[in-house]
N, CA, C and O atoms as a GROMACS GRO file, in nm:
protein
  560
    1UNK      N    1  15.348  12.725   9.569
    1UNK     CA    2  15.267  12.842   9.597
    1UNK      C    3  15.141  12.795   9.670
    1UNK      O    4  15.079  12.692   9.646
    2UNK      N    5  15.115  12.876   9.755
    2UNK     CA    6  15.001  12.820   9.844
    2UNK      C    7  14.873  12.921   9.817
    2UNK      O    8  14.887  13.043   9.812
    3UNK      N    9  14.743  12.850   9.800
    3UNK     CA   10  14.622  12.919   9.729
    3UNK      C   11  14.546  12.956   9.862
    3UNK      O   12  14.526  12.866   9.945
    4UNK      N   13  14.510  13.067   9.884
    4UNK     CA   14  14.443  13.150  10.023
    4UNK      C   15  14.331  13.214   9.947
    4UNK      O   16  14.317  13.236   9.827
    5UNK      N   17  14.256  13.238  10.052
    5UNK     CA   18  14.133  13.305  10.076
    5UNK      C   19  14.126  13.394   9.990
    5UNK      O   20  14.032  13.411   9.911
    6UNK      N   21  14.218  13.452   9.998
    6UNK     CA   22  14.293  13.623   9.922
    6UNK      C   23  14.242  13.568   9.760
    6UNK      O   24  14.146  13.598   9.689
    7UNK      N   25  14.319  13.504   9.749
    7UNK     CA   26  14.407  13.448   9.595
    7UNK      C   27  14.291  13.430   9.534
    7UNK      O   28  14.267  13.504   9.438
    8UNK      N   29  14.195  13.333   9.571
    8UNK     CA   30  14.042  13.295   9.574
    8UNK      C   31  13.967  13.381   9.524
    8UNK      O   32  13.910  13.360   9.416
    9UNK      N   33  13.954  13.487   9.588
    9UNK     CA   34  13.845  13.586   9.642
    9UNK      C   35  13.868  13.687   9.507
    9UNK      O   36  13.777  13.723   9.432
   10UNK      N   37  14.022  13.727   9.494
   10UNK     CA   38  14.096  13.793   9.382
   10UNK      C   39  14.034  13.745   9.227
   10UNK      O   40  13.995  13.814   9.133
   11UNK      N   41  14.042  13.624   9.240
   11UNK     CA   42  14.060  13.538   9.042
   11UNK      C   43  13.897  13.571   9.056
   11UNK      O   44  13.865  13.671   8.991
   12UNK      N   45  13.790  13.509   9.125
   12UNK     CA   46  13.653  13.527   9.100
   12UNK      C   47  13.626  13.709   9.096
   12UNK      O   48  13.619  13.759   8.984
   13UNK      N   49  13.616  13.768   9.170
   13UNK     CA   50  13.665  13.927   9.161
   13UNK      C   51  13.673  13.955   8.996
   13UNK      O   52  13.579  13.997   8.929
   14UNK      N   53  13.805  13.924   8.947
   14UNK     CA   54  13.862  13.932   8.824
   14UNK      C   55  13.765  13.879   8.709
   14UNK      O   56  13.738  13.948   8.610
   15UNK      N   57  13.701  13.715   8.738
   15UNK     CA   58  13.646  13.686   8.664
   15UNK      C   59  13.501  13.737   8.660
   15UNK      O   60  13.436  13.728   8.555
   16UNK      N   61  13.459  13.780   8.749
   16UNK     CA   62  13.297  13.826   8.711
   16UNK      C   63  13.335  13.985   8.667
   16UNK      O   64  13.247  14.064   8.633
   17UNK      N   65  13.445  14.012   8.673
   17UNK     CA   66  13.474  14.195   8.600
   17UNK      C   67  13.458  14.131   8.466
   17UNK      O   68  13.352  14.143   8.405
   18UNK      N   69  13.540  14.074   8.427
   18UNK     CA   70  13.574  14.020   8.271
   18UNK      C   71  13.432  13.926   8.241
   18UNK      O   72  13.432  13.865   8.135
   19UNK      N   73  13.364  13.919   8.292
   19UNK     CA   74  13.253  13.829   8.284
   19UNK      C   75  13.132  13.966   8.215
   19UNK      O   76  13.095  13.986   8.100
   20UNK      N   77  13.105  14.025   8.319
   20UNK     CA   78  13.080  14.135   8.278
   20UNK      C   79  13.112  14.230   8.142
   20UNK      O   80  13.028  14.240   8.052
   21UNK      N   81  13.226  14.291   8.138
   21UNK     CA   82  13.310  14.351   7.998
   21UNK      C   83  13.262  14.241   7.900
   21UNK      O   84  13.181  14.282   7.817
   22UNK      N   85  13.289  14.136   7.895
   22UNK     CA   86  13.239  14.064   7.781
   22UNK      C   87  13.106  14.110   7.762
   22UNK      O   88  13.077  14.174   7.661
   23UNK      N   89  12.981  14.072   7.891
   23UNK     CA   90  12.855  14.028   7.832
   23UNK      C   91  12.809  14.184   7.819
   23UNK      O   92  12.689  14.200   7.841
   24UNK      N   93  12.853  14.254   7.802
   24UNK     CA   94  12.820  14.436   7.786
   24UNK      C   95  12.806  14.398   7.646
   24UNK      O   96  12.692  14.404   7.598
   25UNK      N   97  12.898  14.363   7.577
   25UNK     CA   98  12.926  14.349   7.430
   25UNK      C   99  12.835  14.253   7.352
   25UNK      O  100  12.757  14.284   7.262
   26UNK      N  101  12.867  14.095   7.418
   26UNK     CA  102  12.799  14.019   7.355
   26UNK      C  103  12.677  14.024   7.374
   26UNK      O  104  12.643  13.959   7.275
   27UNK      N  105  12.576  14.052   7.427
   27UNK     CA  106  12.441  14.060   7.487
   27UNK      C  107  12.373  14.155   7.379
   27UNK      O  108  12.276  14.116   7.314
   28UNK      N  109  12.439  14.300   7.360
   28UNK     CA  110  12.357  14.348   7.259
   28UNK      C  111  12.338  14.288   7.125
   28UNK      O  112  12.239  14.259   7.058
   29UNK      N  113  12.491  14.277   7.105
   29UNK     CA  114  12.536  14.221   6.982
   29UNK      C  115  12.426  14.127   6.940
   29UNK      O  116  12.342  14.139   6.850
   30UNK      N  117  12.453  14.008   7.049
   30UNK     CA  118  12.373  13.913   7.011
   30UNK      C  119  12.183  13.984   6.990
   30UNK      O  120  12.122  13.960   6.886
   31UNK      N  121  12.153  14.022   7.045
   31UNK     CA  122  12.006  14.098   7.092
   31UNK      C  123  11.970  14.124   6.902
   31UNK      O  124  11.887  14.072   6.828
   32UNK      N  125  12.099  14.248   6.872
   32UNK     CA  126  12.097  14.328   6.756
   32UNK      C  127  12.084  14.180   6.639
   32UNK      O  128  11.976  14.149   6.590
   33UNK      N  129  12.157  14.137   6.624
   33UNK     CA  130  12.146  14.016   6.532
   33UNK      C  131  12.014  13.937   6.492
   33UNK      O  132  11.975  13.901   6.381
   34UNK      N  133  11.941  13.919   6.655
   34UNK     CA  134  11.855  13.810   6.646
   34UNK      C  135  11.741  13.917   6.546
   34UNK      O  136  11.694  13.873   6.442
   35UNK      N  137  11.708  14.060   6.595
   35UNK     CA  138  11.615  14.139   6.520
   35UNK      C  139  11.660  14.144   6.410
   35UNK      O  140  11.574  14.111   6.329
   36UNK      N  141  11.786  14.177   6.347
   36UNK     CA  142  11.837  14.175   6.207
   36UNK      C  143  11.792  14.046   6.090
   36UNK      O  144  11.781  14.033   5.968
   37UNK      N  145  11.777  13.975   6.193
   37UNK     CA  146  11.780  13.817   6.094
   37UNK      C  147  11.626  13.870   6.037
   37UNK      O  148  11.610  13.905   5.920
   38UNK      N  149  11.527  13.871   6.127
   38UNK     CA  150  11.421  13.941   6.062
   38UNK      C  151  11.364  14.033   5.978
   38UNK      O  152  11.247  14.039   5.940
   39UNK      N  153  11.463  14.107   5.952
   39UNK     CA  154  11.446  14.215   5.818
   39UNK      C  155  11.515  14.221   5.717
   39UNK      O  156  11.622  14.164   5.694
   40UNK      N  157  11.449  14.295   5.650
   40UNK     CA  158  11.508  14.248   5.487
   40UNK      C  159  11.666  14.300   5.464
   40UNK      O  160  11.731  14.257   5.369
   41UNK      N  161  11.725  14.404   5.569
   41UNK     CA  162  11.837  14.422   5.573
   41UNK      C  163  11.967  14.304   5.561
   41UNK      O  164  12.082  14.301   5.517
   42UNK      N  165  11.849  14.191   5.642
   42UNK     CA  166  11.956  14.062   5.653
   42UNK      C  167  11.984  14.016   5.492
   42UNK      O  168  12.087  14.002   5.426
   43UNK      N  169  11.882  14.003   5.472
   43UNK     CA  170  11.865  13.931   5.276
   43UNK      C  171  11.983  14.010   5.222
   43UNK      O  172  12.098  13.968   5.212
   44UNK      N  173  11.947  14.105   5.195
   44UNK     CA  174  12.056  14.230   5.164
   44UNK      C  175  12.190  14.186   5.189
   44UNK      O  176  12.268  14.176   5.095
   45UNK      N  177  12.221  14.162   5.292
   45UNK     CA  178  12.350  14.165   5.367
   45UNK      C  179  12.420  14.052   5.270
   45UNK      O  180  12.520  14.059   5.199
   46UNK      N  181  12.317  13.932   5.295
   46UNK     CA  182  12.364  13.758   5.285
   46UNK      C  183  12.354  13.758   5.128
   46UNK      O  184  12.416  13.664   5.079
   47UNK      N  185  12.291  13.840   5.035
   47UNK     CA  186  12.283  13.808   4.885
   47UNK      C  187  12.432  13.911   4.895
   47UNK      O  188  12.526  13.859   4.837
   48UNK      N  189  12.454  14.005   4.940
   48UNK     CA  190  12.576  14.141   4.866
   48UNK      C  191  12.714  14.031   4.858
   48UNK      O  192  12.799  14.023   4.769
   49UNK      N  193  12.700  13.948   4.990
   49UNK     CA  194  12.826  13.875   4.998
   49UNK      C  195  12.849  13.716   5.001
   49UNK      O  196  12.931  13.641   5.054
   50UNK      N  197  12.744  13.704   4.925
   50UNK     CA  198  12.722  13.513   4.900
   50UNK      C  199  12.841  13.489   4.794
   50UNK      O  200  12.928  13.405   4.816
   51UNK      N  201  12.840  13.549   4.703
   51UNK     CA  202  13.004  13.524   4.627
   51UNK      C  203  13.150  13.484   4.722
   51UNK      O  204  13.211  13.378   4.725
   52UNK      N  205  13.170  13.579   4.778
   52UNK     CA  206  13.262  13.560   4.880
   52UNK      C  207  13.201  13.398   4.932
   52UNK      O  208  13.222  13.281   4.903
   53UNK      N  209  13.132  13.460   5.009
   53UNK     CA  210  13.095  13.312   5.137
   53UNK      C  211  13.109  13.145   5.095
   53UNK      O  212  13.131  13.043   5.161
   54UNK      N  213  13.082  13.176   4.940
   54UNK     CA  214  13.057  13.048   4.894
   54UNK      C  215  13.210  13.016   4.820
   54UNK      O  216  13.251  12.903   4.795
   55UNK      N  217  13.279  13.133   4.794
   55UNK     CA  218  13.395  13.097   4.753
   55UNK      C  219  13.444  13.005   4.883
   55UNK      O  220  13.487  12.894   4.851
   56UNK      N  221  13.444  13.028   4.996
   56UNK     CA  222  13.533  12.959   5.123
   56UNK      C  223  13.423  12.835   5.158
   56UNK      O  224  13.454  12.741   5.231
   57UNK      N  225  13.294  12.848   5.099
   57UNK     CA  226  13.210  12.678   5.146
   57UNK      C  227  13.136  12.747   5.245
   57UNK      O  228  13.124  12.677   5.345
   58UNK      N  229  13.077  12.868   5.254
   58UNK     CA  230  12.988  12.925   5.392
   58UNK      C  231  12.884  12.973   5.308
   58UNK      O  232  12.876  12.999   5.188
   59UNK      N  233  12.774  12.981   5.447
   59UNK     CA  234  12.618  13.048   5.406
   59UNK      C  235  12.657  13.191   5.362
   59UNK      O  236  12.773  13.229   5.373
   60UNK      N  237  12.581  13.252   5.322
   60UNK     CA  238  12.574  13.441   5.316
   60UNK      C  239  12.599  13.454   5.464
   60UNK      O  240  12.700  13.507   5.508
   61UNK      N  241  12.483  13.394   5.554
   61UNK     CA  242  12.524  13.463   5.692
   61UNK      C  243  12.660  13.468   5.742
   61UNK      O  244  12.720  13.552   5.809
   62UNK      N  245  12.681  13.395   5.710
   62UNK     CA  246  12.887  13.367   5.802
   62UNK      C  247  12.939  13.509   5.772
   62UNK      O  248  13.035  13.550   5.837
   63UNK      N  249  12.871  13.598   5.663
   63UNK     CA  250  12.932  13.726   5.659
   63UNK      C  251  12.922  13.789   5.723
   63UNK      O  252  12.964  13.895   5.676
   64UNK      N  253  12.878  13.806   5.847
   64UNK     CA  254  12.796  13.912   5.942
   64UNK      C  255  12.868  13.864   6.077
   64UNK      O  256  12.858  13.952   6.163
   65UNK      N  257  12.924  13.771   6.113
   65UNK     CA  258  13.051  13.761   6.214
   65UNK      C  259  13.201  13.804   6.164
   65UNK      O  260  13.286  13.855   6.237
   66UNK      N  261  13.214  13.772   6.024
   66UNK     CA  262  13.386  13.778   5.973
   66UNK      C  263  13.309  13.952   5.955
   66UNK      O  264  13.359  14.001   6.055
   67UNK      N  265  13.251  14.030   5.913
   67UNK     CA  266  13.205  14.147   5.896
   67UNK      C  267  13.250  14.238   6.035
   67UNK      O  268  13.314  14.343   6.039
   68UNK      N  269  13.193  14.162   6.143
   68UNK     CA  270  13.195  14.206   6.272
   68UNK      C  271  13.323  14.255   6.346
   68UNK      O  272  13.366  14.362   6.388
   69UNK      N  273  13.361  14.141   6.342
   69UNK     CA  274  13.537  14.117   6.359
   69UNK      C  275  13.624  14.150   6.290
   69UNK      O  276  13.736  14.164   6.338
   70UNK      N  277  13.596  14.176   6.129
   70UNK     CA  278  13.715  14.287   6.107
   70UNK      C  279  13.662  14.454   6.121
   70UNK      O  280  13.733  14.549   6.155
   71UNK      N  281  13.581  14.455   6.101
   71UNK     CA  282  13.490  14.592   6.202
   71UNK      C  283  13.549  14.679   6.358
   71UNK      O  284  13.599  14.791   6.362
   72UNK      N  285  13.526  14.600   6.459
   72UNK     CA  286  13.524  14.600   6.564
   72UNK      C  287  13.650  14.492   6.576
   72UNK      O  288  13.754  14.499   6.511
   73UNK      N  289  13.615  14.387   6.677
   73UNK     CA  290  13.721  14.304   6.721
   73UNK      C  291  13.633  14.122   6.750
   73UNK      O  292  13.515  14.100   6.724
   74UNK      N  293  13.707  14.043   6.795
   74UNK     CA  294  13.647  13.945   6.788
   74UNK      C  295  13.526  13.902   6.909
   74UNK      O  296  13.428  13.833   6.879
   75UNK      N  297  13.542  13.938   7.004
   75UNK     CA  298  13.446  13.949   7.070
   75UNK      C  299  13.315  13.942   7.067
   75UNK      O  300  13.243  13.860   7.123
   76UNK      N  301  13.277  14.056   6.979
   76UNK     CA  302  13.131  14.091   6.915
   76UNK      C  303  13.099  13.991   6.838
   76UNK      O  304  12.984  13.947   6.849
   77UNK      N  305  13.200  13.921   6.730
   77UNK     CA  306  13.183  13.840   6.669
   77UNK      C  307  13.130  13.696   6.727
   77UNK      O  308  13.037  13.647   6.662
   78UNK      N  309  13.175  13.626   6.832
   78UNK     CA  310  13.126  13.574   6.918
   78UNK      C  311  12.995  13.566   6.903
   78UNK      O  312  12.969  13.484   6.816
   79UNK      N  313  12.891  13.620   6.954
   79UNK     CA  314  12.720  13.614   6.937
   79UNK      C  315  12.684  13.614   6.809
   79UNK      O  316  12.569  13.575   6.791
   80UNK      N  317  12.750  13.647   6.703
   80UNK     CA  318  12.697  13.666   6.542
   80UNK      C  319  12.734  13.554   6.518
   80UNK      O  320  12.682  13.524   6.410
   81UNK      N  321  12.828  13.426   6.574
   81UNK     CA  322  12.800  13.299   6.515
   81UNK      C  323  12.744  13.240   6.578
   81UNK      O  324  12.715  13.131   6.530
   82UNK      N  325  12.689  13.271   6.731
   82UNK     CA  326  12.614  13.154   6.795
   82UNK      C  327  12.518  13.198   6.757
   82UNK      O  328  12.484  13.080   6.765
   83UNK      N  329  12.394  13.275   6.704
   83UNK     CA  330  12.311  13.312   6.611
   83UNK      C  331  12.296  13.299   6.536
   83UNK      O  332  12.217  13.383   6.492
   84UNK      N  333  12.347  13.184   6.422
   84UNK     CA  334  12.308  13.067   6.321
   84UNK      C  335  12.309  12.938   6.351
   84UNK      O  336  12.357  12.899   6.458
   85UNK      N  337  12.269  12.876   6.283
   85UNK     CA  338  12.295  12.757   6.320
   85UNK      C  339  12.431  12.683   6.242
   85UNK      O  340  12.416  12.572   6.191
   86UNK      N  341  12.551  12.745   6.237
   86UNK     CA  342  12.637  12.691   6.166
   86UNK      C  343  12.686  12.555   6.180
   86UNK      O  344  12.646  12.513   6.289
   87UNK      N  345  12.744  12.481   6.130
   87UNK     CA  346  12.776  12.373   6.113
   87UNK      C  347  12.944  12.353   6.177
   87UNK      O  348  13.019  12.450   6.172
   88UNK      N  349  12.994  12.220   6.238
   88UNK     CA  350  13.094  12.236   6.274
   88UNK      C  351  13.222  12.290   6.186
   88UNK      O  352  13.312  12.361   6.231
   89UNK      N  353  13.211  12.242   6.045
   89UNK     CA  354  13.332  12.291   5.952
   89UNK      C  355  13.288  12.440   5.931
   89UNK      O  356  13.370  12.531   5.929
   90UNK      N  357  13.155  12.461   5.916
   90UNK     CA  358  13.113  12.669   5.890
   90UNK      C  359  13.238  12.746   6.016
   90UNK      O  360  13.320  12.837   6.024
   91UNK      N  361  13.172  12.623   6.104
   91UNK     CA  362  13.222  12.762   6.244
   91UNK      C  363  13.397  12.726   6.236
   91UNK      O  364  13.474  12.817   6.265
   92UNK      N  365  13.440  12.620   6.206
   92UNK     CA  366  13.614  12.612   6.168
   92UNK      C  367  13.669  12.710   6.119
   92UNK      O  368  13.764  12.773   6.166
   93UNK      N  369  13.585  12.736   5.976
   93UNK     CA  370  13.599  12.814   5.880
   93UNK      C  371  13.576  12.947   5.880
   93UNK      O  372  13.628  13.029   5.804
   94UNK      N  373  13.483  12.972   5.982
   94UNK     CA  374  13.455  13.113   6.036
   94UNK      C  375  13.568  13.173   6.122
   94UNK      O  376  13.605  13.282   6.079
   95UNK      N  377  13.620  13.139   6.211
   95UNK     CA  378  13.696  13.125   6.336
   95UNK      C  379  13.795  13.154   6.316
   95UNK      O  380  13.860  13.239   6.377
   96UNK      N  381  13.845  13.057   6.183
   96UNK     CA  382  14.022  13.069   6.127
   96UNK      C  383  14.021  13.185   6.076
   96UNK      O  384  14.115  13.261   6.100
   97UNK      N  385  13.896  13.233   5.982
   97UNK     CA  386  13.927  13.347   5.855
   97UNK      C  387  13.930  13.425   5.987
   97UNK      O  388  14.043  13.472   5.993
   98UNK      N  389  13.852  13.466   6.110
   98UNK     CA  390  13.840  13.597   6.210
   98UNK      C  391  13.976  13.583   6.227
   98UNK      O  392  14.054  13.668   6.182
   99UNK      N  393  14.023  13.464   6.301
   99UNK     CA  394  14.168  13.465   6.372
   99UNK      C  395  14.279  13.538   6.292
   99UNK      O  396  14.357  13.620   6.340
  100UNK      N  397  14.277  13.499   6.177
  100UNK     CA  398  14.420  13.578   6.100
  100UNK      C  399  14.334  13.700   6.021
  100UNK      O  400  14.417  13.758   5.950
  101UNK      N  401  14.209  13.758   6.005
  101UNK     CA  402  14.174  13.863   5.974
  101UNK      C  403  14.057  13.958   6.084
  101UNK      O  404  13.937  13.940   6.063
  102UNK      N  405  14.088  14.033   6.172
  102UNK     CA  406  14.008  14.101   6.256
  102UNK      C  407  14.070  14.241   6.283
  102UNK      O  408  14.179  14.274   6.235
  103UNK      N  409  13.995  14.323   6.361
  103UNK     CA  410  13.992  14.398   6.359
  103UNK      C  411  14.063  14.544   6.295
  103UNK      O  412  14.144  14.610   6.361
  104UNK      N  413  14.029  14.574   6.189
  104UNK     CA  414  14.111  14.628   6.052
  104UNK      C  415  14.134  14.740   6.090
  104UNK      O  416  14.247  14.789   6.100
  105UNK      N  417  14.016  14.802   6.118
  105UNK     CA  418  14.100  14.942   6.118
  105UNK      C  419  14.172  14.977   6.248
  105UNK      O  420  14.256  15.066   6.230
  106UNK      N  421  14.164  14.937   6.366
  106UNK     CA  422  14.257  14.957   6.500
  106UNK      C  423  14.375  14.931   6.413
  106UNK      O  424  14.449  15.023   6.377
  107UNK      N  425  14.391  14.823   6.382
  107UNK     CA  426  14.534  14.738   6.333
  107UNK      C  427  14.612  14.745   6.230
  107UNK      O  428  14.724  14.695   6.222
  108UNK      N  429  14.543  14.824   6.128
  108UNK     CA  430  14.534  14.931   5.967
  108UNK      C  431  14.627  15.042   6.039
  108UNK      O  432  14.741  15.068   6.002
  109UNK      N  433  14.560  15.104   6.150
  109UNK     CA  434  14.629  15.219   6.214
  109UNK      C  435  14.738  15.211   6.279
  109UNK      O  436  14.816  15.307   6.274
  110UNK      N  437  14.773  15.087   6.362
  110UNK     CA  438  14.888  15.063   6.401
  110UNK      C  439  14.999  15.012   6.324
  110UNK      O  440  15.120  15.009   6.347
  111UNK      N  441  14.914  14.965   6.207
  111UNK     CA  442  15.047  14.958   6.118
  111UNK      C  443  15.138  15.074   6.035
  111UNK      O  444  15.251  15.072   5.986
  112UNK      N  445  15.037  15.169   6.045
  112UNK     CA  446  15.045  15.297   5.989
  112UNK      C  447  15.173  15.333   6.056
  112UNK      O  448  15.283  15.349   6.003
  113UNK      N  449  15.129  15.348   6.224
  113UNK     CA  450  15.215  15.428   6.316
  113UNK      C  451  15.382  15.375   6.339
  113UNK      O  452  15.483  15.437   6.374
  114UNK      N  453  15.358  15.235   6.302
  114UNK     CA  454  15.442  15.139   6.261
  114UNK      C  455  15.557  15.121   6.155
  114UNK      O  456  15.650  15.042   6.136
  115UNK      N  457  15.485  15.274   6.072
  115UNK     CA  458  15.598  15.301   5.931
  115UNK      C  459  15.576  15.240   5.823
  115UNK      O  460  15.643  15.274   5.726
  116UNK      N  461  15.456  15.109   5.805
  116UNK     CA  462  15.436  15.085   5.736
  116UNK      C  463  15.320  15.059   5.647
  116UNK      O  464  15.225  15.081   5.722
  117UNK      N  465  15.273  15.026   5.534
  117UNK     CA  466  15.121  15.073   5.477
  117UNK      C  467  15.015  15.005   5.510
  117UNK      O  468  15.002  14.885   5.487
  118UNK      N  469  14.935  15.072   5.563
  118UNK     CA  470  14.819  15.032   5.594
  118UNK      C  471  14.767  14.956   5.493
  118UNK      O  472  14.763  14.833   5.495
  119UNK      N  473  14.728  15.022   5.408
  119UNK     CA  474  14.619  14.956   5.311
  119UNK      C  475  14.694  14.794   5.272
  119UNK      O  476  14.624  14.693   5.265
  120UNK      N  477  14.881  14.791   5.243
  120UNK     CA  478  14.869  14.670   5.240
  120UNK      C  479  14.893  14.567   5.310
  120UNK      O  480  14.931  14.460   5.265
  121UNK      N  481  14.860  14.607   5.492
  121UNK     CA  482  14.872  14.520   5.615
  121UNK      C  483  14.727  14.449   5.566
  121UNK      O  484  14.726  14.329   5.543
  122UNK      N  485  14.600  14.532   5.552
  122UNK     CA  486  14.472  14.460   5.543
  122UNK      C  487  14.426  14.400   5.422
  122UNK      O  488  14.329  14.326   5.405
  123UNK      N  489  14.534  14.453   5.317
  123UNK     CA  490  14.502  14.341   5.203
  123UNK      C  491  14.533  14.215   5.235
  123UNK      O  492  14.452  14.124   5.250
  124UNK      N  493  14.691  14.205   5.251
  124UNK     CA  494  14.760  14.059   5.305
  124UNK      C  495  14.666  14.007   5.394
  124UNK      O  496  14.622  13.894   5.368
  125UNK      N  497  14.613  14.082   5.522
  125UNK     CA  498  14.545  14.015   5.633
  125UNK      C  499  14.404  13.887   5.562
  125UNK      O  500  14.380  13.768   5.585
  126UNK      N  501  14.345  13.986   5.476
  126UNK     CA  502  14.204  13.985   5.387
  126UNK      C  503  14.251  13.891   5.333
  126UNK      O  504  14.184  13.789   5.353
  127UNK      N  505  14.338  13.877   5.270
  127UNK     CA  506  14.405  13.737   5.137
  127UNK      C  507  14.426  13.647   5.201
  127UNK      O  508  14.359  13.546   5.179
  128UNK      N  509  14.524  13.646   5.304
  128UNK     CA  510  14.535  13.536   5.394
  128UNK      C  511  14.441  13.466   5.431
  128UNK      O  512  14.439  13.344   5.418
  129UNK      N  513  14.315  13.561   5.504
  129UNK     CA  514  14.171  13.494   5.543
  129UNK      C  515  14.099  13.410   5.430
  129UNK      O  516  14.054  13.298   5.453
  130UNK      N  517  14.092  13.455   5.341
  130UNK     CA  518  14.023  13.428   5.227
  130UNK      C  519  14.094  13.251   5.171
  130UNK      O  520  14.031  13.153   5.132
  131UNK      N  521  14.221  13.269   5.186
  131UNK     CA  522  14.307  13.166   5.116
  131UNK      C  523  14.288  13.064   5.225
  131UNK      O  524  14.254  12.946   5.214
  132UNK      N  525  14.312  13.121   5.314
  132UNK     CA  526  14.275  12.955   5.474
  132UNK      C  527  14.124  12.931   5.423
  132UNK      O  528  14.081  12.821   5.389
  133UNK      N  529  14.062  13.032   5.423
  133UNK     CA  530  13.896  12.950   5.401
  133UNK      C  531  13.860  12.871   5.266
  133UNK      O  532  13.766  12.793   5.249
  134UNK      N  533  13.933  12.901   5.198
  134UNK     CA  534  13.895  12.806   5.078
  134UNK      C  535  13.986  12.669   5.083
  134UNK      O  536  13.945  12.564   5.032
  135UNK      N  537  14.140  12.681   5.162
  135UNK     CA  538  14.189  12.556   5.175
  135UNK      C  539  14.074  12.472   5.272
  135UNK      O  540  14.039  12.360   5.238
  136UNK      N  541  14.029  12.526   5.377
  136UNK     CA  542  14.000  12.441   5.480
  136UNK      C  543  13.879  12.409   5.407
  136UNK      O  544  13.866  12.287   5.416
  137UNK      N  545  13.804  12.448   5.354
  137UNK     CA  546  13.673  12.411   5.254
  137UNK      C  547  13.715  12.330   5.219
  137UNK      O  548  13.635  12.239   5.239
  138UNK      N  549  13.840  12.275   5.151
  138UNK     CA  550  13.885  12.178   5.052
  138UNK      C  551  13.892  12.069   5.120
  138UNK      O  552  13.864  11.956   5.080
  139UNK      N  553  13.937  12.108   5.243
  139UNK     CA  554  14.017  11.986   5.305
  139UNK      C  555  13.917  11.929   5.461
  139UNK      O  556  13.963  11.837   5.529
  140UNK      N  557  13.830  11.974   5.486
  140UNK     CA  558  13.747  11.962   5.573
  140UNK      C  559  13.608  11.866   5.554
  140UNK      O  560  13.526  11.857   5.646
   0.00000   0.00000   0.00000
C-alpha cells in the first residue's frame, strides 16, 4: 500500500477530531477535580469509601476515578487519576478494577435489552473488579 498526501492529510484530520472529543471531556473533568480536591466534599467522598479502597490496597481518592468510570465511561476517568499522585501499583490497580468494571448503567441497559438481568450483569462486573483489586494488592 502506498502512503499519499491524501492518506496523510486524512489520519491527522481524524486525529485532531478525536484529539479534540477527548479533550472536551478530559479538560473539564480534570478542571472539576482539581477544585473538588479543595473542598470538604472531597473528605466526604474519600472517608464514605476508604473501606472499599483499602480493601484493594488504594487511597480513598482512587474512588473518584473507579466512581467516574462506572458512572460515565472511561475516558473521564482518565484526568481523575492523573490528578493524584498515585503510585505505579495504585494506578495498576485502578486501571484493571475500571477495565473489567465501567460504565454501568449504559451496559446495565444493554444487558437488559439483551434478555438478561441487569442488576446481576453489574453485580458480577462490581465483584469481578473488586476480586482483581485485592488479588493484584496481594501480588504486586
Amino acid at each position: 500500500m502506498k502512503v499519499t498526501v491524501d492518506m496523510v492529510g486524512r489520519g491527522v484530520k481524524d486525529g485532531l477530531r478525536t484529539t479534540w472529543e477527548l479533550a472536551k471531556v478530559i479538560i473539564p473533568v480534570y478542571f472539576l477535580i482539581t477544585v473538588l480536591k479543595y473542598t470538604p466534599l472531597m473528605d466526604l467522598m474519600v472517608k464514605a469509601f476508604e473501606p472499599v479502597t483499602k480493601l484493594v490496597g488504594l487511597p480513598g481518592e482512587a474512588a473518584l476515578p473507579i466512581v467516574i468510570a462506572n458512572l460515565l465511561t472511561i475516558y473521564p476517568a482518565i484526568p481523575a487519576i492523573i490528578a493524584f499522585p498515585f503510585t505505579p501499583k495504585e494506578i495498576t490497580i485502578i486501571s484493571t478494577m475500571i477495565l473489567l468494571c465501567h460504565s454501568l448503567l449504559v451496559e446495565g441497559a444493554i444487558a437488559k435489552k439483551a434478555g438478561t438481568t441487569a442488576w446481576k450483569v453489574v453485580v458480577l462486573r462490581i465483584c469481578t473488579a473488586l476480586t482483581a483489586g485485592i488479588i493484584l494488592n496481594l501480588v504486586l
